[in-house]
N, C-alpha and C positions, 0 to 999 in steps of 0.2 A: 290510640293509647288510652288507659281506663284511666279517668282522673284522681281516684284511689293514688294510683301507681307513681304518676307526676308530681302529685305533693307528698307524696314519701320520699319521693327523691330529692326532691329539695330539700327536703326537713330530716333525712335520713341519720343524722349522728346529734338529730337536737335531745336534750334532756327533757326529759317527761315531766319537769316540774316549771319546763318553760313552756310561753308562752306562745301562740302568732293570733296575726290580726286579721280580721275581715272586716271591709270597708264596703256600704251598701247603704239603704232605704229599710231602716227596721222600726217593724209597727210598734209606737207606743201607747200601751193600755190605759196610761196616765194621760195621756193628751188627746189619745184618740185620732192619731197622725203620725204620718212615717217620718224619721227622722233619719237623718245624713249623719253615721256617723259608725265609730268603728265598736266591734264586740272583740274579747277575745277569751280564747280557747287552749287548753292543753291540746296536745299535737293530736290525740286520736280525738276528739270531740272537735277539734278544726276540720281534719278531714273528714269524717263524720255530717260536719253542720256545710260542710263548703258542696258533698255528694249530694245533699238536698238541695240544695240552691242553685244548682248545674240540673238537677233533674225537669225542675219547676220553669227553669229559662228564665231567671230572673233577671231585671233589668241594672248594667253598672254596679258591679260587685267587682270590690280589688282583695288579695290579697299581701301579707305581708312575705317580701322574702329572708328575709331575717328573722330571729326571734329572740323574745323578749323575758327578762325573769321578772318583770311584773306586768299588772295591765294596766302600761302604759306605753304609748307608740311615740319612745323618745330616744336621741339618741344617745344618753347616759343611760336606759335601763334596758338597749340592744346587749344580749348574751352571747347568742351564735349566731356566725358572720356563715350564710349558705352558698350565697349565688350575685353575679351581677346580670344586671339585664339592662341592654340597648333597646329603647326605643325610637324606635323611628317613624317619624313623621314625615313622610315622605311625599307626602297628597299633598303638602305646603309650596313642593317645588316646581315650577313651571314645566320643567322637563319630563317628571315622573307620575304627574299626577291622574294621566289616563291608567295606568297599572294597576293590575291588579296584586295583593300583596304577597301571594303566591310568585306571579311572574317578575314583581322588583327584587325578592329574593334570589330568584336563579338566574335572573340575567345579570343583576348589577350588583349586589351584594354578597352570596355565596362566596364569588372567586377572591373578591376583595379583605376577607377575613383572616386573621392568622393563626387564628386557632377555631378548630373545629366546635361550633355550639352540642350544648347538649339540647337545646329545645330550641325551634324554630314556632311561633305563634303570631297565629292570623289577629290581631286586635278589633279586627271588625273595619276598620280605617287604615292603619299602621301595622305595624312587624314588632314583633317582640322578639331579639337574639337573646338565649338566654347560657351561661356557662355554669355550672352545677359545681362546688370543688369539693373535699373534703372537711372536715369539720375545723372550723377556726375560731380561735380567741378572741374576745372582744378586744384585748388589749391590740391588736391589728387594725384595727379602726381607720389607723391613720393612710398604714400603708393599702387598706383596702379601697378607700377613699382617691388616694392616687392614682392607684391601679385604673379605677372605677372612670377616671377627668380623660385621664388616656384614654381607653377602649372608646369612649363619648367623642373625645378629638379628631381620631383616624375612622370617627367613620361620620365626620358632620358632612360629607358631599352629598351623602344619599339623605339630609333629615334628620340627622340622629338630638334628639332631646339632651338639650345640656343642662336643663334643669332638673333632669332627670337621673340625679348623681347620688342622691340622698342614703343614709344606711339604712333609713328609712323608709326605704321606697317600696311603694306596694303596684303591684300591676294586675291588668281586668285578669277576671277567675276565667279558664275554657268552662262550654257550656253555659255560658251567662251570655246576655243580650248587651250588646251596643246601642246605647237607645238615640244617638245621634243620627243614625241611619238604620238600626233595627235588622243588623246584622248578626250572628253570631260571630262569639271569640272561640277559635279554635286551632286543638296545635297540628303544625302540617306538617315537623320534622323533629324525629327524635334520636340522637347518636348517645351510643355507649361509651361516655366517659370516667376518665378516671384522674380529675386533674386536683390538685395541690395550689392553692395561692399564691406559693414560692413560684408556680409554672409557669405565672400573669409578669412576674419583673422583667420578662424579656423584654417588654413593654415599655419600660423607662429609663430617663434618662443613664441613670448608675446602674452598676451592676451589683449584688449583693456584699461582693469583695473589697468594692470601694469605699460601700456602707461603712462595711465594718472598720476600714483603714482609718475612713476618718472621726469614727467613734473611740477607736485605739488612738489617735493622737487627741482627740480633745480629753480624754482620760487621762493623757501624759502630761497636760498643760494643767489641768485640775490638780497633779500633783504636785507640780514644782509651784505652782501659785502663779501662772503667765496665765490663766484665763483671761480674756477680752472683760471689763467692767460692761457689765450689764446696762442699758439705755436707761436712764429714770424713765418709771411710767408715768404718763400722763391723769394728773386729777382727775379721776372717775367726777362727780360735781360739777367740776368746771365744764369737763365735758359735755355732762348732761344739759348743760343748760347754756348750751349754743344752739345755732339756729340749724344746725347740719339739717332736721328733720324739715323743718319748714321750705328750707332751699330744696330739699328733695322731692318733697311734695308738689309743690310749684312746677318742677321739673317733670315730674309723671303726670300733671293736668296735662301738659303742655305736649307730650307723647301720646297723650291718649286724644287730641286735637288732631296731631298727624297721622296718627292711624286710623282713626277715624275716616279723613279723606282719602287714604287709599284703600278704604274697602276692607281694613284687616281687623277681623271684630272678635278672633279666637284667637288663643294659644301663649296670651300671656295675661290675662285676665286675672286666673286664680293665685299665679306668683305674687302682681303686683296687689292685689288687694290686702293679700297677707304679708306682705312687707311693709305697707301702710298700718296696719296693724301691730305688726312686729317692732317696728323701729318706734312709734306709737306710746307702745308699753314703754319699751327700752328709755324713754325719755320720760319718763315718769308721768306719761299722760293714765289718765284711768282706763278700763276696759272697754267704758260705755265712750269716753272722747274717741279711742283710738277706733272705734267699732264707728264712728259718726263720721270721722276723717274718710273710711272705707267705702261707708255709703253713701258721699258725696261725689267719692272718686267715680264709685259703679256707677251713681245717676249720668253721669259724662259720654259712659259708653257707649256706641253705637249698637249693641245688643249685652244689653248688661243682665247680672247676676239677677236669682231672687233673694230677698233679703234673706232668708233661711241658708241658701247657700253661702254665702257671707259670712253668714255668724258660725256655722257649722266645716266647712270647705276650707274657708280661707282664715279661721282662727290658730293661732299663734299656740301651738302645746306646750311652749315653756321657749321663757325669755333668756337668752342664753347671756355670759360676762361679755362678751364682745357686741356691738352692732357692724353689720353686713357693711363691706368697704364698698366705692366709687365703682371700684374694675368688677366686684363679684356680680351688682346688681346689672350694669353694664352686660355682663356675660350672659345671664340668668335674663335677661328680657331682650338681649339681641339686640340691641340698640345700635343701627347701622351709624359710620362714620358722615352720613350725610344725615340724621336726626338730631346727632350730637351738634353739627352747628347751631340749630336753634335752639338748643338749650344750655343754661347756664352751672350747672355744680355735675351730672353725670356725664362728662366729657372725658376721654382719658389723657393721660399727660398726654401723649402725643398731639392729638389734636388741639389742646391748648398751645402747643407751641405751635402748632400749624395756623390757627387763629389769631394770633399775637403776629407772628412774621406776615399776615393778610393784610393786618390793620397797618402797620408799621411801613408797610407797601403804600398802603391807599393814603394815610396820611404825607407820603415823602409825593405823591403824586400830587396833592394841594400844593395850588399857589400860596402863598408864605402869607402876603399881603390881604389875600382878597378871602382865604381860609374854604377855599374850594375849586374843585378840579377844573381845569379847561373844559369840558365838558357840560362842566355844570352851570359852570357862566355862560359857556354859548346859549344852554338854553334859556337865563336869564334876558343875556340880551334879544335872543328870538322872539320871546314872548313883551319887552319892551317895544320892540318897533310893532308888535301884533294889536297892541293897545294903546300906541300913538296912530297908525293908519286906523284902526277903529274909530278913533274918535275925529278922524277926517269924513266917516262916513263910508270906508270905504266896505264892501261887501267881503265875503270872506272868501271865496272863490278870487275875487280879484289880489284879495293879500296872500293868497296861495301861490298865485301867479307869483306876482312881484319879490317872493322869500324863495322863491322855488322850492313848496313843501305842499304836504296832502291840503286840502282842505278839512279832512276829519281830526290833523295834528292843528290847525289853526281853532279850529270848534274846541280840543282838549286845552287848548292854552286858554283861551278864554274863560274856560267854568273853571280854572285853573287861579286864575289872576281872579275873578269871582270869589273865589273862596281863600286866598290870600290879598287882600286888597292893599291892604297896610305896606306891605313889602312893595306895592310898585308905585305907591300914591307918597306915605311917607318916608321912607326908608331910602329913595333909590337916589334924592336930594343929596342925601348923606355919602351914598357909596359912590356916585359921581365927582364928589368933593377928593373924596380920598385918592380916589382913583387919578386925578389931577394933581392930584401933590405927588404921587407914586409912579407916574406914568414916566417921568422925568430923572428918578432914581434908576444908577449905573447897574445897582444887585437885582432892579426888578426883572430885564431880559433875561437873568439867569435860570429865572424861575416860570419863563412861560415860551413858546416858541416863537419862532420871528412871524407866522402866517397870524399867531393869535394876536400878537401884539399888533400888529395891521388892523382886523378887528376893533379892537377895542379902541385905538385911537379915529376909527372912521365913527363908529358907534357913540363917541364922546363929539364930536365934530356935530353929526346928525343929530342928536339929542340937546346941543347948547341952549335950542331956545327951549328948554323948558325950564331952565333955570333966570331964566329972564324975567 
């Protein structure tokens, strides 16, 4: 299909005094260097300027599927709402990643669709589904936007990009190079549709009539005066000037530590650098701080950004009234249920309660008196008799013997008791003390088993003369 044809199709009912965008590497005369960033165009000098740059095989060129009534790529100056498009990243998943993008579309994707695409594109890496509708309102935004979370949802089994939702979203131009791999983007499937926005609510949870029902009774309550009192908002100020950003940043060193060790050096790099940015702004830090935050984060990386991408890639095009919640950012960087344990503020509720009820466990599992588990006194006292027979002389194979344990666990208790010495030189006087005064207390067997309690009254017996 001529690439002409494609972005007429998309752009098919835009107004000729809107805009779209091309995103690329364009020489500048002033600097004498290509820069990362977007130009744009009335509809025929878009495809016009987009035909030369599919001719020439340029490298990583996007463009915009929406379009804009000024040149600006934002989502208050989006006018016409064209198309949504699934990405997928499918080369991420253990399962699919020998595939090529041709054969994960027809074997696994295809049948799994509920509506027929109108463009099917090879990304070079990934698949681009793409659905074409009729020309829509900007005032649809919202419900485009949901539409947009759905399509993205039923289809994250094959890879599908959730950050990938934006009305903003631009994707690689066909004809242009993939410079990750040095592939062309090109389209393998194209169906004659004829679909309507209103076609996509199949999609969610309500259905149109419900909409409506329940806009006709909050209309009804607005008249009799039962409206719900609105929440007081929260002091924009006060807000700003809590630590939300700092705890979050913290929290993304500290992910970008983890993924780190598992080898995972692509695919959420450009989010998080410009949400450090973003939130950044948002908190009334300046451009050049929140721009420093970004490139301290990058230096962390295991295969980080150039500074130019940075400043250009992952800049913030306009600071919006709200800052991005717990669960969005969560959502938007994938942050698995077992990441969130090691960190502290992007956690979602649920797993805060699941962590709370883990502690509340481990804490009801401490002995009362001694304020640690059975386990953890055994190996207290293990390592007590490991540094009483040491200092008889004895070798460590033979106190391996005599404990009935490794000899490599006897070697670790020693650089162990080495580098805490205080705890078994001054401190263990004290906890033998206590321990005799409690040993003797009716509430203490409540709190430890009958086998432990054997234990520690033999281990208090054997130990007497060092209190001598």
């Amino acid at each position: 299909m001529e690439l002409s044809k494609f972005l007429a199709t998309i752009h098919h009912d835009t107004d000729i005094k809107c805009h779209a965008s091309l995103l690329g590497n364009w020489f500048d005369p002033n600097r004498c260097e290509s820069i990362f960033n977007d130009k744009y165009f009335n509809i025929d000098e878009f495809i016009d300027t987009a035909g030369n740059l599919s001719d020439i095989k340029m490298d990583d060129v996007y463009f915009s599927l929406n379009s804009f009534r000024k040149r600006h790529r934002t989502e208050s100056d989006v006018w016409h709402l064209n198309a949504f498009a699934i990405d997928y990243d499918f080369y991420k998943l253990k399962e699919y990643k020998n595939l090529s993008p041709d054969e994960m579309y027809i074997k696994h994707i295809q049948s799994s669709l509920k509506y027929e695409p109108t463009f099917v594109i090879d990304s070079g890496r990934g698949l681009y589904v793409i659905y074409v509708f009729k020309h829509c309102s900007r005032v649809r935004k919202k419900l485009y936007k949901e539409i947009y979370k759905r399509l993205i949802k039923s289809q994250e089994q094959f890879g599908a990009d959730q950050k990938a939702t934006l009305v903003t979203q631009v994707i690689r131009l066909p004809g242009t190079i993939n410079s990750r791999n040095m592939k062309l983007v090109e389209i393998i499937e194209s169906n004659e549709t004829n679909y309507d926005i209103l076609d996509f609510t199949g999609i969610l949870p309500f259905s149109i009539s419900e909409v409506n029902k329940c806009k006709a009774e909050e209309k009804t309550k607005r008249a009799e005066g039962k409206r719900d009192i609105p929440k007081e908002k929260h002091n924009k100020e006060s807000q700003k000037e809590c630590t939300y950003f700092d705890d979050v940043y913290q929290d993304l060193k500290k992910l970008v530590k983890i993924r780190n060790e598992k080898n995972e050096v692509e695919g959420y790099r450009e989010y998080m650098l410009f949400l450090v940015q973003y939130m950044g702004r948002y908190y009334k830090k300046s451009p050049a701080e929140a721009l420093s935050y970004a490139s301290k984060l990058n230096g962390m990386l295991k295969r980080p950004m150039t500074d130019k991408e940075v400043q250009t890639q992952c800049k913030p095009s306009k600071i919006c009234r709200g800052v991005m919640s717990i669960k969005t950012i969560i959502r938007k960087l994938e942050i698995t249920t077992e990441e969130q344990k090691h960190l502290d503020t992007l956690v979602t509720d649920e797993m805060k309660y699941e962590l709370q009820k883990q502690k509340k466990v481990a804490r009801r599992r401490k002995i009362k008196y001694l304020n640690r588990t059975e386990k953890e006194y055994q190996v207290f006292l293990r390592r007590d008799m490991v540094i009483k027979l040491k200092r008889k002389g004895w070798m460590n194979s033979k106190i391996a013997a005599e404990l009935k344990t490794s000899k490599q666990l006897v070697a670790c208790d020693l650089k162990y008791i080495k580098d805490n010495a205080y705890e078994f030189i001054k401190k263990i006087e004290d906890i033998m003390k206590e321990l005799y005064a409690f040993i003797n207390i009716d509430n203490f067997t409540r709190y430890v088993t009958q086998e432990f309690n054997k234990v520690l009254t033999k281990w208090l017996e054997i130990s007497e003369e060092r209190l001598e």
